[in-house]
C-alpha positions as a Markdown table, in Angstrom:
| # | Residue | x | y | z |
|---|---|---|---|---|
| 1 | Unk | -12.3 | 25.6 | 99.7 |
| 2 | Unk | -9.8 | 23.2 | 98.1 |
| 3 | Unk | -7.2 | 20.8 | 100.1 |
| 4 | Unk | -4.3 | 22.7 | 101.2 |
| 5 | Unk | -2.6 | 19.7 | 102.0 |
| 6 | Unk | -2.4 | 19.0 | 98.6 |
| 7 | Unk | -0.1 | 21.6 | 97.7 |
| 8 | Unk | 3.8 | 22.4 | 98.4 |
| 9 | Unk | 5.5 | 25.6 | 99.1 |
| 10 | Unk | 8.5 | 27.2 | 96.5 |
| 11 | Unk | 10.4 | 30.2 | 98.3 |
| 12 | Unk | 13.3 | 31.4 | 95.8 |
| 13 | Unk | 15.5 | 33.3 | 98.2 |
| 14 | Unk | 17.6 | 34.9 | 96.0 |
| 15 | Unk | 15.8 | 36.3 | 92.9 |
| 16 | Unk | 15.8 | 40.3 | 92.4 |
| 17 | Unk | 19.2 | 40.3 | 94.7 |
| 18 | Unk | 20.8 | 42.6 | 91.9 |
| 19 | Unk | 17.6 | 45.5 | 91.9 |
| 20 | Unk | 19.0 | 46.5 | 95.6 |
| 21 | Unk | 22.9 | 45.7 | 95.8 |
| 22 | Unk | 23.1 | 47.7 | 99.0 |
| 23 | Unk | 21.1 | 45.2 | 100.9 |
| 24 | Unk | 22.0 | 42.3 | 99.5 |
| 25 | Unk | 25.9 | 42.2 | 99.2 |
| 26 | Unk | 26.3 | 40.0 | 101.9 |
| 27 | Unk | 22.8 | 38.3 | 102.2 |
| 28 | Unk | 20.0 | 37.4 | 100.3 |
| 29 | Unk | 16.8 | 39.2 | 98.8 |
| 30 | Unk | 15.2 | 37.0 | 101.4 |
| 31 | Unk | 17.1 | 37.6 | 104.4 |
| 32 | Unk | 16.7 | 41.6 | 104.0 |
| 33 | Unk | 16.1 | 43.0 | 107.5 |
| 34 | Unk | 12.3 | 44.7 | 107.5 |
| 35 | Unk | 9.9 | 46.7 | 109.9 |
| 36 | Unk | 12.2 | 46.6 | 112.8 |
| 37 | Unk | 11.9 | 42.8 | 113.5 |
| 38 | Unk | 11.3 | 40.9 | 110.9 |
| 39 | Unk | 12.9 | 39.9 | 107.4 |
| 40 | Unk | 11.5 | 39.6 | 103.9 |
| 41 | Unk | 11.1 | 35.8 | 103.8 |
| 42 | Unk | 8.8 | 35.9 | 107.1 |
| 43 | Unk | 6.0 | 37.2 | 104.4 |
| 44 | Unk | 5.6 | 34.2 | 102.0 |
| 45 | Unk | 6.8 | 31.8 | 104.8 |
| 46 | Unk | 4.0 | 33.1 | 106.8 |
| 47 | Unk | 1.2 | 33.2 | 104.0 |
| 48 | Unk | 2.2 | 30.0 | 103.3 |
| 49 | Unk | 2.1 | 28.3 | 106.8 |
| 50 | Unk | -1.3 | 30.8 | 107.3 |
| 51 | Unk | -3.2 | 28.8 | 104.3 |
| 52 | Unk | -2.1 | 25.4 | 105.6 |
| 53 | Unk | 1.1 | 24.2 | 103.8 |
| 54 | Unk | 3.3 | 22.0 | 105.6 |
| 55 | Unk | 5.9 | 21.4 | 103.3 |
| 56 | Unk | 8.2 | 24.2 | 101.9 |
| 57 | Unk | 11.5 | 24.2 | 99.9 |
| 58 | Unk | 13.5 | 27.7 | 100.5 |
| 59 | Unk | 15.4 | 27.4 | 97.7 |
| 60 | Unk | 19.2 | 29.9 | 97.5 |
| 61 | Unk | 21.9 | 30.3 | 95.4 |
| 62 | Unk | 24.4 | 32.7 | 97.3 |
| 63 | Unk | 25.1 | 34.2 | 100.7 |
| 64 | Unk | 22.7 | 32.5 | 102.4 |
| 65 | Unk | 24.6 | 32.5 | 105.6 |
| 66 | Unk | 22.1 | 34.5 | 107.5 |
| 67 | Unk | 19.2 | 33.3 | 105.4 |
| 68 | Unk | 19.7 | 30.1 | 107.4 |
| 69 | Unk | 20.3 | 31.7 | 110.6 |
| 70 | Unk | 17.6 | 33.4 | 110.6 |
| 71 | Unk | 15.0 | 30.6 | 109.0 |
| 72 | Unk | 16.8 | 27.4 | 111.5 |
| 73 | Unk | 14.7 | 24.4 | 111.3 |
| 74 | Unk | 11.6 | 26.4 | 110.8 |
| 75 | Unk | 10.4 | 26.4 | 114.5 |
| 76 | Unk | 9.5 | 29.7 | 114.8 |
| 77 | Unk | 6.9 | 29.1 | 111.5 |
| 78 | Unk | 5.7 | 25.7 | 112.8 |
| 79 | Unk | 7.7 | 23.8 | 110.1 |
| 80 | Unk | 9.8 | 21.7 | 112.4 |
| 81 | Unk | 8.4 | 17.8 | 111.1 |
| 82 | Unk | 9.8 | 14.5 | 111.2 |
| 83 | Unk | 7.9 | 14.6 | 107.5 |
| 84 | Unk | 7.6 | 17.2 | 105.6 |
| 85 | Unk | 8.6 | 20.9 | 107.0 |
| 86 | Unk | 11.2 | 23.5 | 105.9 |
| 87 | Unk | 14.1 | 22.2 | 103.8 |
| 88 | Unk | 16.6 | 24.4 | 102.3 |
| 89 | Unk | 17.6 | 23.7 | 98.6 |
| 90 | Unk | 21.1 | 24.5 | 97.7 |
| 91 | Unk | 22.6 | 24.9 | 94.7 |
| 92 | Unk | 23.4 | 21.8 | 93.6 |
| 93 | Unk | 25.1 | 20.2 | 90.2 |
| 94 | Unk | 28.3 | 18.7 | 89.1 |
| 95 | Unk | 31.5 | 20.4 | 88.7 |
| 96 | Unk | 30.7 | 22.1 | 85.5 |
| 97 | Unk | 27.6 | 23.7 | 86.6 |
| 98 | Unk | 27.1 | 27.3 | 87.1 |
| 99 | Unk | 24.9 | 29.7 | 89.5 |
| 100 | Unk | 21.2 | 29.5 | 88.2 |
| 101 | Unk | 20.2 | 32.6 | 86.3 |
| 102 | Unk | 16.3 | 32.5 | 86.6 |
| 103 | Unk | 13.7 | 30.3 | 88.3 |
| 104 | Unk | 13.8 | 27.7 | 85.1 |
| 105 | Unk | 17.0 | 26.8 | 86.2 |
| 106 | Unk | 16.3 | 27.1 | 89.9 |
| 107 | Unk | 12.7 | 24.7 | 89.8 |
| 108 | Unk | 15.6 | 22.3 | 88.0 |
| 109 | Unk | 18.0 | 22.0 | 90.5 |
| 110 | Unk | 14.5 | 21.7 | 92.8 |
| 111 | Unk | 12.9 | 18.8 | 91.3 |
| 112 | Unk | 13.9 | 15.7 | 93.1 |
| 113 | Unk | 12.3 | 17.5 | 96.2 |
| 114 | Unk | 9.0 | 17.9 | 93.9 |
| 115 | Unk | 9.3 | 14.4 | 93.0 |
| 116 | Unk | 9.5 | 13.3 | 96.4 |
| 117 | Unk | 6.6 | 15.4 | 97.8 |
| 118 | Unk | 3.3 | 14.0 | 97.5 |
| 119 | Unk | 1.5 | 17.3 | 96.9 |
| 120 | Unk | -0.4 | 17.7 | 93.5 |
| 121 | Unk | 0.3 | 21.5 | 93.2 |
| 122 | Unk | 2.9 | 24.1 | 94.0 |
| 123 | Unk | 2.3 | 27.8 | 95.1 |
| 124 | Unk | 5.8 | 29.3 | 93.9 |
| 125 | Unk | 7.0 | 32.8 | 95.5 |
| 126 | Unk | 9.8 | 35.1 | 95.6 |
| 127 | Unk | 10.6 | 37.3 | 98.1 |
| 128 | Unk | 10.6 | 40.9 | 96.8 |
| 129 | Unk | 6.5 | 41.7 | 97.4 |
| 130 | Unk | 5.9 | 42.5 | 100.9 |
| 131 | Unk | 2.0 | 41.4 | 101.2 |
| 132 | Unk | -0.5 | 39.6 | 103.4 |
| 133 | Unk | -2.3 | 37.2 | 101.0 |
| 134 | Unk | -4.3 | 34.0 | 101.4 |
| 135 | Unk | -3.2 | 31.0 | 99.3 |
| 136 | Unk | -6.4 | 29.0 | 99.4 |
| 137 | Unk | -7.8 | 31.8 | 97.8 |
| 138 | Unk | -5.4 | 31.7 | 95.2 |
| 139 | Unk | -5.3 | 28.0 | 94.7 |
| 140 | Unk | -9.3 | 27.9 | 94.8 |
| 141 | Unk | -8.9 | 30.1 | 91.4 |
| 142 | Unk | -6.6 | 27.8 | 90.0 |
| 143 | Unk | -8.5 | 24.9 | 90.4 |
| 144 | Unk | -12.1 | 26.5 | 89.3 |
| 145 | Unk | -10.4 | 27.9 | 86.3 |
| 146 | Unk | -8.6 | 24.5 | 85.1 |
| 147 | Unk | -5.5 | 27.2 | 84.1 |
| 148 | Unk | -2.3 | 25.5 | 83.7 |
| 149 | Unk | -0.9 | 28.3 | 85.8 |
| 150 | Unk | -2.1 | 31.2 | 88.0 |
| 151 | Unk | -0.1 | 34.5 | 88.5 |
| 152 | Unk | -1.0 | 36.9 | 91.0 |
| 153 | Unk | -1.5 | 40.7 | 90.1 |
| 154 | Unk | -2.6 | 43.5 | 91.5 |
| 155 | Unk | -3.8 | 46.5 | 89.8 |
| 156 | Unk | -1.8 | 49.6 | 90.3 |
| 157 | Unk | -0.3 | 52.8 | 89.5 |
| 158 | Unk | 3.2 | 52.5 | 87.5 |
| 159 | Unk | 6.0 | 54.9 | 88.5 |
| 160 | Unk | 8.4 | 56.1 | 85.7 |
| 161 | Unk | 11.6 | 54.0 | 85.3 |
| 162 | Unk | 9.8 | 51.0 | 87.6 |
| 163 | Unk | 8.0 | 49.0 | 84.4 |
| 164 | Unk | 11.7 | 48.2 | 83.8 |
| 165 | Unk | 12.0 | 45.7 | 86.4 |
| 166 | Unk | 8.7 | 45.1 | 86.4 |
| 167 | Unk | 6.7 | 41.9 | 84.7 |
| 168 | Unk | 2.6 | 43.3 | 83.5 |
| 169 | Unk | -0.2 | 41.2 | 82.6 |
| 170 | Unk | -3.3 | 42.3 | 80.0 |
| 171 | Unk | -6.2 | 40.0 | 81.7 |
| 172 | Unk | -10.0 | 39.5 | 79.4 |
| 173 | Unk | -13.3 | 40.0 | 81.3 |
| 174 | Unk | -12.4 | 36.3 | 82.6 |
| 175 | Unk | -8.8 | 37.4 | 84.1 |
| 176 | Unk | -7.7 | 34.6 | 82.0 |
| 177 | Unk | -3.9 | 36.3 | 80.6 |
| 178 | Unk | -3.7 | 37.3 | 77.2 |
| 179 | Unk | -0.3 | 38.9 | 76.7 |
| 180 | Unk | 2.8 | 39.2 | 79.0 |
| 181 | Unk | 4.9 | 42.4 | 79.2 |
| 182 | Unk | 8.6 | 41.7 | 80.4 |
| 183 | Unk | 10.6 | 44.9 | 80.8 |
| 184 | Unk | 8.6 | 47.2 | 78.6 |
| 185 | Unk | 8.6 | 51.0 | 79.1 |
| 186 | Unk | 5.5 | 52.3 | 80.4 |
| 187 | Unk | 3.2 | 54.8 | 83.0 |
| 188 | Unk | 0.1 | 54.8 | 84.0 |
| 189 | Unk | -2.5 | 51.9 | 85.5 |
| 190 | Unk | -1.3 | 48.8 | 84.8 |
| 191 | Unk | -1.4 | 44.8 | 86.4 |
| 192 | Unk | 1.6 | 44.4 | 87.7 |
| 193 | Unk | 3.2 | 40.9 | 88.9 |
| 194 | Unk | 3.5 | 40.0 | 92.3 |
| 195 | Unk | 5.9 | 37.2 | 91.5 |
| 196 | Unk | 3.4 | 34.2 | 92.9 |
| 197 | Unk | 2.6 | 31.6 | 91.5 |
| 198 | Unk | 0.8 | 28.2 | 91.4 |
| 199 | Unk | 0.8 | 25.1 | 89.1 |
| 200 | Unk | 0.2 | 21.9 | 89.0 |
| 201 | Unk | 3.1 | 19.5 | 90.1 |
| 202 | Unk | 3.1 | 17.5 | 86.8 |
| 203 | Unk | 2.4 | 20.3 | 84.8 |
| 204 | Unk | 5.7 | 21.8 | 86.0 |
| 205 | Unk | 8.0 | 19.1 | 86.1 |
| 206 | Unk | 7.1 | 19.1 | 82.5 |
| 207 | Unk | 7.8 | 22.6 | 82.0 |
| 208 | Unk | 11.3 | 22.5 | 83.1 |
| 209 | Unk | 12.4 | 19.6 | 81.8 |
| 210 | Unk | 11.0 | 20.5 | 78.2 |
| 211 | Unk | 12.4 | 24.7 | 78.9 |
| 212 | Unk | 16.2 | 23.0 | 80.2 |
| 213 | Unk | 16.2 | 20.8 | 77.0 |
| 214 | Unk | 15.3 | 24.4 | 75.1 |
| 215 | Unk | 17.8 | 26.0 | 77.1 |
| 216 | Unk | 15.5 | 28.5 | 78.5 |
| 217 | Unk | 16.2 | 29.6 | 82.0 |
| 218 | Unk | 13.8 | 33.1 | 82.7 |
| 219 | Unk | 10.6 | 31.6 | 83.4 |
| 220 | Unk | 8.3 | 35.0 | 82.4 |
| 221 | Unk | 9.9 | 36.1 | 79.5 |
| 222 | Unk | 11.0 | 32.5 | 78.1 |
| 223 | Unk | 7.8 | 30.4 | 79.1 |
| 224 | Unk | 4.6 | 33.4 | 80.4 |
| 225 | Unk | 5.9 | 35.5 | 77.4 |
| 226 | Unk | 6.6 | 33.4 | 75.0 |
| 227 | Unk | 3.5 | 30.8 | 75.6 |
| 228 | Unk | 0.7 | 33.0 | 76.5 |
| 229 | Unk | -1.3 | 31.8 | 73.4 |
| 230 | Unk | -0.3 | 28.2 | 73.9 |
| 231 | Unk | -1.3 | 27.7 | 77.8 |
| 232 | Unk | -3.6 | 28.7 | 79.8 |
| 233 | Unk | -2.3 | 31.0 | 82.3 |
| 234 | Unk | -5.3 | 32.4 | 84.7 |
| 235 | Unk | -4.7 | 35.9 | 86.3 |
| 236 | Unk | -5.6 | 36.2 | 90.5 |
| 237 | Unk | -5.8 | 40.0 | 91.3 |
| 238 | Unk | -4.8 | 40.8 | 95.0 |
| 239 | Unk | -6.9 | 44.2 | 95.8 |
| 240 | Unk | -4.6 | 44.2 | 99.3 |
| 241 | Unk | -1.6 | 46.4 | 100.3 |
| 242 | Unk | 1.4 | 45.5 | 99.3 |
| 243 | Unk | 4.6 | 46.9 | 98.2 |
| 244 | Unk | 7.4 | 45.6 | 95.6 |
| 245 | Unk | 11.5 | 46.2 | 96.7 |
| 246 | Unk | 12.9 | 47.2 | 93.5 |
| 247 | Unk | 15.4 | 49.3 | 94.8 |
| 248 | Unk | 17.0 | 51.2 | 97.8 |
| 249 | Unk | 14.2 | 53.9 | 97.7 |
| 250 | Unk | 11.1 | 51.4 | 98.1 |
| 251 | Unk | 12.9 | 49.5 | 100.5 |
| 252 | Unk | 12.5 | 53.0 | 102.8 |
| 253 | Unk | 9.0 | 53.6 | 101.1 |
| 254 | Unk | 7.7 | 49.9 | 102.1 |
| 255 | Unk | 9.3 | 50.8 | 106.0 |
| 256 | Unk | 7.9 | 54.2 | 106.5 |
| 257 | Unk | 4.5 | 52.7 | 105.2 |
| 258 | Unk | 4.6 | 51.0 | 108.6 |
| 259 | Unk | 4.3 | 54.5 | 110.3 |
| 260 | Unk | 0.7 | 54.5 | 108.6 |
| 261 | Unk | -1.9 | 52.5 | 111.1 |
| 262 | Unk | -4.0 | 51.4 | 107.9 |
| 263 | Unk | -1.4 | 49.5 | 106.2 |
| 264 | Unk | 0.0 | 47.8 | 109.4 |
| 265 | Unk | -3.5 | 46.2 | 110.1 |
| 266 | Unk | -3.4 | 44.8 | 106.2 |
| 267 | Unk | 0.1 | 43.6 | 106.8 |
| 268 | Unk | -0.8 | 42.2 | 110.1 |
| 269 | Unk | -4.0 | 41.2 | 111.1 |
| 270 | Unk | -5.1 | 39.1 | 113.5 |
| 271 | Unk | -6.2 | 35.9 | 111.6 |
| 272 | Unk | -3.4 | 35.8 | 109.5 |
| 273 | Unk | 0.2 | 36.9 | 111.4 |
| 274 | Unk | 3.2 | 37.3 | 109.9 |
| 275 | Unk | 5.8 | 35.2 | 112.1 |
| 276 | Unk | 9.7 | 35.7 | 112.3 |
| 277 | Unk | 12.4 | 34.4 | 114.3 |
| 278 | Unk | 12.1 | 35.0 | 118.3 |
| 279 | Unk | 14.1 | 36.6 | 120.2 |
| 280 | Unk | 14.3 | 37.3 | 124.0 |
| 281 | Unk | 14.8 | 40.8 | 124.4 |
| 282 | Unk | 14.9 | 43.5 | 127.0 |
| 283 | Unk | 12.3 | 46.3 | 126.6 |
| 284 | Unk | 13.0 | 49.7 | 125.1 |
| 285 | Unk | 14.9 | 51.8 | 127.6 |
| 286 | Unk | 14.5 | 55.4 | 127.5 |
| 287 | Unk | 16.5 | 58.1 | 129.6 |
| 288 | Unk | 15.1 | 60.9 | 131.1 |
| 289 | Unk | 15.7 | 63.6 | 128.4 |
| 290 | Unk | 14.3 | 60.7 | 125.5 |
| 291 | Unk | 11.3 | 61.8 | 122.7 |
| 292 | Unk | 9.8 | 59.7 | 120.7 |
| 293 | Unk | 7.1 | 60.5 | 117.9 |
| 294 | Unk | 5.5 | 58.3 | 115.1 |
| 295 | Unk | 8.2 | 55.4 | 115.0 |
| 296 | Unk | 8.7 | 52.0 | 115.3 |
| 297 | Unk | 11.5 | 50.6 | 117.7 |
| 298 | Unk | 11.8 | 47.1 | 118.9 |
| 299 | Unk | 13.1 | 45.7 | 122.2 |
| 300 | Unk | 16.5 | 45.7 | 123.0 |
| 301 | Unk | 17.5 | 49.4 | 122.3 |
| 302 | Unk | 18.5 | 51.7 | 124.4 |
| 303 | Unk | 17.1 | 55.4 | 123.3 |
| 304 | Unk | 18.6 | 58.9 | 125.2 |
| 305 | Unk | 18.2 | 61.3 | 123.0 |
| 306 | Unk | 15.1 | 62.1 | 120.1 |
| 307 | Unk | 13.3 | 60.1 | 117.3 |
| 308 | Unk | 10.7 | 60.7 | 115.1 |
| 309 | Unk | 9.2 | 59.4 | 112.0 |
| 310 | Unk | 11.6 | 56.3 | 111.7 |
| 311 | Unk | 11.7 | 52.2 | 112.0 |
| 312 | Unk | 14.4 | 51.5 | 114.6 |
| 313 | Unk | 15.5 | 47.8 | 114.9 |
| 314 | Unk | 16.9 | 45.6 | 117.9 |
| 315 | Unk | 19.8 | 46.7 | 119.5 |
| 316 | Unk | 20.2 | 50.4 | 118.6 |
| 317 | Unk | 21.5 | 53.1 | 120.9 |
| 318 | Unk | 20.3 | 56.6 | 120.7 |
| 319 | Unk | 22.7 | 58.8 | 122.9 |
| 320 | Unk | 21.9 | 61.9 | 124.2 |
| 321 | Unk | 21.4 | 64.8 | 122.6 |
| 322 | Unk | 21.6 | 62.8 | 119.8 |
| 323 | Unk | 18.8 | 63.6 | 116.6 |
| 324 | Unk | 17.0 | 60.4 | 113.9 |
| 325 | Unk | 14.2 | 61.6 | 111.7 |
| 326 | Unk | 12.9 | 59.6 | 108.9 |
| 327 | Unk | 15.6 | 57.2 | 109.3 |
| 328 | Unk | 15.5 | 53.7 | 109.1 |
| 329 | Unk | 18.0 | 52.1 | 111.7 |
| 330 | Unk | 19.2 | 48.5 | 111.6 |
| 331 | Unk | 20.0 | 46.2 | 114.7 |
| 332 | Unk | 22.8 | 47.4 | 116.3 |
| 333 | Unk | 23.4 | 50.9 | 115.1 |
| 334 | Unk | 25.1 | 53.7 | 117.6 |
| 335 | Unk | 24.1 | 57.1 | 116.9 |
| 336 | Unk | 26.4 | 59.3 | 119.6 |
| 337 | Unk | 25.9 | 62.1 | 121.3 |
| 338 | Unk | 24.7 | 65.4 | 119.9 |
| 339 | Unk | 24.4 | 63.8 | 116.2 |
| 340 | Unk | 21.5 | 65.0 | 114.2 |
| 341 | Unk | 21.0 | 62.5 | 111.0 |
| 342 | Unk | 18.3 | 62.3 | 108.9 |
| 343 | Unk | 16.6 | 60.6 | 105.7 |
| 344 | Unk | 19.0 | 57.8 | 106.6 |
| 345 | Unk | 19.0 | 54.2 | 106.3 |
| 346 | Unk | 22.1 | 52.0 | 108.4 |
| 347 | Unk | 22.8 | 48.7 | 107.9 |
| 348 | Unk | 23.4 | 46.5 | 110.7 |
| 349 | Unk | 26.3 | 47.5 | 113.9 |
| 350 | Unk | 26.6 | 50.8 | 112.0 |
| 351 | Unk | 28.3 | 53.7 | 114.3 |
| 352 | Unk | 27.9 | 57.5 | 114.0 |
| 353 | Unk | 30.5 | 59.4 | 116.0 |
| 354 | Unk | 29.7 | 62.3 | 118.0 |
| 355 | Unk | 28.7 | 65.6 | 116.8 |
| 356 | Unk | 28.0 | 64.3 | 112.8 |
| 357 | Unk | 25.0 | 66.1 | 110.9 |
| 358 | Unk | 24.3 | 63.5 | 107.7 |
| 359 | Unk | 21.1 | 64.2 | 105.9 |
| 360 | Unk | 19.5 | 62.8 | 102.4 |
| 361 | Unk | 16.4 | 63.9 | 101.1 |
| 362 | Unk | 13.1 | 61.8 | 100.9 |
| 363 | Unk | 13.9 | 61.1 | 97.2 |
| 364 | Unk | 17.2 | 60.1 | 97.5 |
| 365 | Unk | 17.9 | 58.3 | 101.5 |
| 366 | Unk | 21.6 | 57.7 | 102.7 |
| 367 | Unk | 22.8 | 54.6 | 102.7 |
| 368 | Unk | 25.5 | 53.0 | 105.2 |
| 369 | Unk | 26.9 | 49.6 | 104.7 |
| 370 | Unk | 27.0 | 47.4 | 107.3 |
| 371 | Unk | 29.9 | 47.7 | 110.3 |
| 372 | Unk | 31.2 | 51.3 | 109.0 |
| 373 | Unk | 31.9 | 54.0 | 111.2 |
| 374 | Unk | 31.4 | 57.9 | 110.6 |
């Protein structure tokens, strides 16, 4: 296996923040709540502290209030160090710079941490792909291959309309990459992007620096796209679980998969955990007339009346008489008495009065901004 101590971590925070608005109006891609406890960035925080890194920049551009709240000093992923450990990376310029608009420009306002690590790689991920993946793995291809950069893939079914947002590779018999798809139209089996990556450290100092002068800033379609022919970019396929958040509806997909006992004991297993912040919470409570079938609910709530089928999150209250199904409840939601709601998803300290029936449909699951009443 190859040194893992040899490579740093890359988190971008914010990327994809426009493909769910919803969620993300107030926070960032990273800081999404997920599964009842935990948030998106505890998945490539975790693989990354699982495979051995010990240095990782969590880079943000906006509303990243809660991102740092949530992430601290790192604690709770064993990143607290006098050297290395969790730093957050700011935006950062001069008075006439502007908001990055793809990772190009992001790795740029990154690289005096780079230059200051003393890792010889970097394994680069955003925060959209909710997986359970081993970096040395990933890294061990790298290396064998002597590719200027790997991508991770995983081969899959395309839905219509999700190809849009969706970066595809063509791999040879070698999985070596021989042509980049950025935004194409298409169905069907393809290899779709699961927006990791890993390069050497020179090699990508390089990269930006020659892409800035270029003034390229998208770093698929204006370097994977443009210089397929010119690099060598080797392909890693992933054959685990894992689901992509392009959009309201597969951020209630990827929760409701948790309902299924397969896919929780890919996304957590015992060697490899995901970690999130801790909390000291009370146990679920439940009064004498609660029911509870086929959910998720964490510590802290308080549930009185009947559940079934959803992923309820710290905090929420469930009065009596009161009705969830295939609802997706964030901390701190109120449901009152006698409400029936379902195919539902609440953002956080949401409250539904008394005696309201809501209901969405599978395909097309309410959404409730955060702090509103009804």
């Amino acid at each position: 296996m190859s040194d893992i101590r040899k490579a740093v971590g890359i988190v971008f925070a914010n990327m994809h923040d426009e493909l769910v608005k919803d969620l993300t109006s107030d926070r960032t891609m990273g800081s999404v709540p997920f599964g009842g406890r935990y948030r998106l960035v505890d998945f490539p925080l975790s693989n990354m502290v699982n495979a051995g890194i010990t240095k990782v920049g969590l880079i943000t551009k906006a509303n990243y209030q809660s991102l740092m709240d949530h992430v601290g000093s790192g604690r709770d992923w064993d990143l607290t160090r006098k050297r290395e450990g969790l730093h957050i990376l700011p935006p950062y310029g001069g008075h006439d710079a502007v908001m990055y608009r793809g990772k190009i420009e992001a790795l740029a306002g990154a690289l005096s941490f780079l230059r200051h690590s003393q890792a010889e790689y970097v394994i680069m991920s955003d925060c959209d792909t909710i997986l359970n993946m081993d970096f040395r793995e990933m890294l061990d291809v790298h290396l064998k291959s002597g590719a200027d950069l790997t991508v991770a893939y995983a081969h899959a079914t395309l839905l219509p309309g999700q190809s849009r947002n969706t970066v595809l590779f063509e791999v040879d018999e070698t999985r070596r990459v021989t042509s980049v798809l950025c935004g194409t139209v298409a169905n069907g089996p393809g290899n779709i992007s699961l927006n990791i990556m890993v390069a050497g450290k020179s090699f990508l100092e390089e990269l930006v620096q020659e892409s800035m002068a270029r003034g390229y800033y998208n770093l698929d379609r204006d370097i994977l796209q443009r210089s397929c022919g010119e690099i060598h970019i080797q392909g890693y396929e992933f054959k685990g679980y894992f689901r992509k958040i392009q959009s309201t509806k597969s951020f209630y997909d990827a929760n409701m998969d948790l309902l299924n006992r397969d896919v929780r004991a890919q996304l957590f297993p015992e060697n490899r955990a995901i970690y999130t912040k801790v909390r000291d919470e009370a146990p679920v409570r439940y009064g004498m007339q609660a029911a509870a079938r086929n959910c998720l609910i964490a510590d802290g709530c308080t549930i009185e009346g009947e559940v079934e089928n959803s992923i309820i999150f710290r905090g929420v209250y469930v009065q009596k008489g009161a009705r969830v199904r295939n609802s997706i409840l964030m901390q701190g939601t109120v449901v009152g008495q006698k409400s029936d709601i379902q195919y539902m998803i609440t953002d956080k300290d949401v409250t539904i009065t008394d005696y309201r029936t809501i209901a969405g449909s599978f395909a097309y699951p309410v959404f409730v901004s955060k702090g509103s009443v009804i």
